[in-house]
N, C-alpha and C positions, 0 to 999 in steps of 0.2 A: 598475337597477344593472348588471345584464349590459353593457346598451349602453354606459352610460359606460363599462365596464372593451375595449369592442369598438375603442370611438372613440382611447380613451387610449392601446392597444397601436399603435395605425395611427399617434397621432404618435409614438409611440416607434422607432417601425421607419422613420418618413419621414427623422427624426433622427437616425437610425444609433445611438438608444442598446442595447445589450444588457442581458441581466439579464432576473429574472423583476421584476414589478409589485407593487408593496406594495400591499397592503389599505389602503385608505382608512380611517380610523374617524374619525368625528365628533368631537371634543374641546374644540370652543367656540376654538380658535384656529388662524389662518391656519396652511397648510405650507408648505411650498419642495423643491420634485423636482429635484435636481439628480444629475448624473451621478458616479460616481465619481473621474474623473480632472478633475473641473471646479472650482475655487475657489469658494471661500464666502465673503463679504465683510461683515464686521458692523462696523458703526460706531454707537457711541455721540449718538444725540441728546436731547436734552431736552424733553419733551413735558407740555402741564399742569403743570408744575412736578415731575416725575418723571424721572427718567433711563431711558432703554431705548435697546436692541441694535435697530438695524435689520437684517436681513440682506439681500444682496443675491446672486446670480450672475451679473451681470456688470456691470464694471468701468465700464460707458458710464454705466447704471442709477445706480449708487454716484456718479459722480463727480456726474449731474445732479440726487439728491438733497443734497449736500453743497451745489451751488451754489443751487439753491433754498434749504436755510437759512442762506447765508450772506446771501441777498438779503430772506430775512423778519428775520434778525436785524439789519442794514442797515434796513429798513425800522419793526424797531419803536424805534429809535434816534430817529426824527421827534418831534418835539414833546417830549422827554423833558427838557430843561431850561425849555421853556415858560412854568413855572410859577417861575421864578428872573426878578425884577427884569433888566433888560437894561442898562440907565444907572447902578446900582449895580455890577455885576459891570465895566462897562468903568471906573468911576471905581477902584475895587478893583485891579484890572488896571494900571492909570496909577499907583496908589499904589505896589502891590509892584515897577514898574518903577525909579521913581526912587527907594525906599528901598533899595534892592537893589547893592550894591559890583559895577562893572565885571569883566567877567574881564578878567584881564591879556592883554594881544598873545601871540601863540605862536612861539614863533621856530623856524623849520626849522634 
């Protein structure tokens, strides 16, 4: 324990943070050390069907999580109408086109 508290002040100091060092305790979940004048970024994602806070401290971090799930939610979009007739839907398609009244021209 000493040494982790040895190793932890050294990057503290390489990092120019001041302040004394918080006691670590154990509590079964992740922490996030951030400096006092440094932003704290939490965004809302949806995980297992559950909603949770991600946090983040820095802005690079946050944005390339948000693009990661916009490219898993893009990605689980694949094959989601797969199971819908393909030649039904465009006959369907073709029907509401021609039962469907014209919009009228727009005149500037």
């Amino acid at each position: 324990m000493q040494k982790r508290r040895e190793i932890f002040s050294s990057v503290l100091r390489e990092r120019g943070c001041k302040g004394k060092m918080a006691e670590r305790r154990h509590q079964g979940e992740p922490s996030l050390l951030v400096q006092g004048n440094q932003p704290l970024i939490g965004i809302p994602f949806e995980e297992n069907g559950q909603e949770v806070v991600r946090y983040f401290a820095r802005e690079e971090e946050a944005d390339q999580a948000v693009a990661d799930q916009d490219v898993q939610d893009a990605m689980s979009l694949a094959g989601a109408w797969s199971h819908l007739d393909w030649d039904d839907m465009v006959e369907t398609l073709d029907r509401i086109r021609h039962e469907s009244k014209p919009t009228p021209p727009i005149e500037l």
